[in-house]
Structure formats: C-alpha cells, structure tokens
C-alpha positions in Angstrom: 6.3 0.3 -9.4 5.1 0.3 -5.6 7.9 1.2 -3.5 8.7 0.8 0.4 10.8 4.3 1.7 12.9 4.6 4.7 13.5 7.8 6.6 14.3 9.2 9.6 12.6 11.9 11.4 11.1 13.5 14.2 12.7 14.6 17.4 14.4 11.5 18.3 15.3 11.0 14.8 13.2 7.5 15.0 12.8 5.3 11.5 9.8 4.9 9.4 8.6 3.3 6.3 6.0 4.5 3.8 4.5 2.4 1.3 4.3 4.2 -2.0 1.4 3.3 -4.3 2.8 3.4 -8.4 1.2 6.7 -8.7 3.6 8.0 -5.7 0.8 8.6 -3.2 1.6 7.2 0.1 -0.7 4.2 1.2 0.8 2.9 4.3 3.2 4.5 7.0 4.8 3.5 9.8 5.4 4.1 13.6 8.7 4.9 14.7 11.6 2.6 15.3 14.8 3.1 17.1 16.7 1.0 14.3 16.8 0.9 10.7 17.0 -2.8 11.4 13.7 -2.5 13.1 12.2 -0.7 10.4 13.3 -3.5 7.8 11.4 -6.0 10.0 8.7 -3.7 9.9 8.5 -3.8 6.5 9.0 -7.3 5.6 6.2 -8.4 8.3 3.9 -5.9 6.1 5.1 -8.0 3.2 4.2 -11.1 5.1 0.6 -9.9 6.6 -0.5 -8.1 3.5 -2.1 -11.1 1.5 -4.2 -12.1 4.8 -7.2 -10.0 4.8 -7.6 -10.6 8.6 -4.7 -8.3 9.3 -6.4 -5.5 8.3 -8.1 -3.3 10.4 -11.4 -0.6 9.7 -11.8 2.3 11.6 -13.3 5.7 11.4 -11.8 9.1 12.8 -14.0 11.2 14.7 -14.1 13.6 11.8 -16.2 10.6 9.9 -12.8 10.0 7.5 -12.1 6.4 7.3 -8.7 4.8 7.1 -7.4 1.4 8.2 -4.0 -0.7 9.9 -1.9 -4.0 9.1 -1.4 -5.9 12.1 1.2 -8.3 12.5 0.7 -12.0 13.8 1.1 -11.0 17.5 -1.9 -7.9 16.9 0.5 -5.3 16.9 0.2 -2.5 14.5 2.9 -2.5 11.7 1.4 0.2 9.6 -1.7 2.9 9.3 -3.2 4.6 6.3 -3.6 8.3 5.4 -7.5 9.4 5.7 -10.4 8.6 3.1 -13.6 10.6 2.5 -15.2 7.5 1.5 -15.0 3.6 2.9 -14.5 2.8 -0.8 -11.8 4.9 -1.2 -10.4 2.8 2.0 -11.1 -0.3 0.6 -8.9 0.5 -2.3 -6.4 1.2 -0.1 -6.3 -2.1 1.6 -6.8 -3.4 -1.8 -3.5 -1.3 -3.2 -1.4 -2.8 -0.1 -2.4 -6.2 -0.4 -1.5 -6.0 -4.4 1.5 -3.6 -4.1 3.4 -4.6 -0.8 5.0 -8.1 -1.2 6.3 -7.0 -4.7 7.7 -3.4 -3.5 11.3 -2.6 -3.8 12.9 -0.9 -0.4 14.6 2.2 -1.1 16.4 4.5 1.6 15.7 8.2 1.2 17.3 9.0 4.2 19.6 12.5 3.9 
C-alpha cells in the first residue's frame, strides 16, 4: 500500500514527506518545513489536490527529463516528482499520485 513518509534532514534539519508508490519507489517529495506540523499539512493538502487534475503541473528539465508538481489551492507548490526519460513515464506518475495519495497511510521514519 502507497505510503506518505516523514523525515528530517538537511542542514537545518527541515521536514519532508515522500510519497511512496506500492512498489516502494518514491513518486512525490516535498520542500522543507520548519514543523512536523507543517509537513502534515503538507501532506493532507496533497491528499486534497491530488484528484484535481488542474493541480498538476508539466515541466521539462534542461536535460530533456520530464517530471511534474501538485500545487495547492493558493498555486504554491506542495510536492515535485523524481525525473522521467519519457512524458509517459510522467504521466503515470501523476496518474500513481492521483490514485495512491488520498488513500496513503502517514508513517514517521524519522531516527
């Protein structure tokens, strides 16, 4: 089952979530927060934008890999994906997050 994982890290020791697909792979990550109350939010506005398919955001890296973002209500970004070779592979992404997220247990894998 699809799970939502919070951790700390980096040098301020800032919260993030990651969006684990059923097969473990990671399909959506976070920014940093300086609460693990923020992060929650962060996570249950993914819940809440994931079945609009306007929240989500196409791009392409300058290395021609594609990936895309969740946005929240007020257009801020809640969450980016790791890089695709192809814009299918993208596309499944999205598709993974919009199935996966508003069903996903929260577990804290902090150490």
């Amino acid at each position: 089952m699809a799970k939502f994982e919070v951790y700390q890290s980096g040098k301020k020791n800032e919260f993030r979530f990651r969006l684990k697909a059923d097969n473990g792979q990671t399909i959506l990550s976070s920014e940093g927060y300086t609460s693990k109350a923020a992060c929650l939010n962060g996570i249950e506005s993914v819940k809440k934008n994931a079945a609009d398919p306007k929240r989500f955001a196409k791009t392409q890296t300058p290395s021609k890999m594609f990936r895309f973002s969740i946005t929240a209500a007020n257009s801020q970004i809640i969450g980016t994906s790791q890089n695709y070779k192809t814009e299918s592979g993208r596309d499944n992404g999205i598709e993974s997050v919009k199935r996966n997220a508003g069903k996903a247990d929260v577990k804290d894998v902090r150490k």
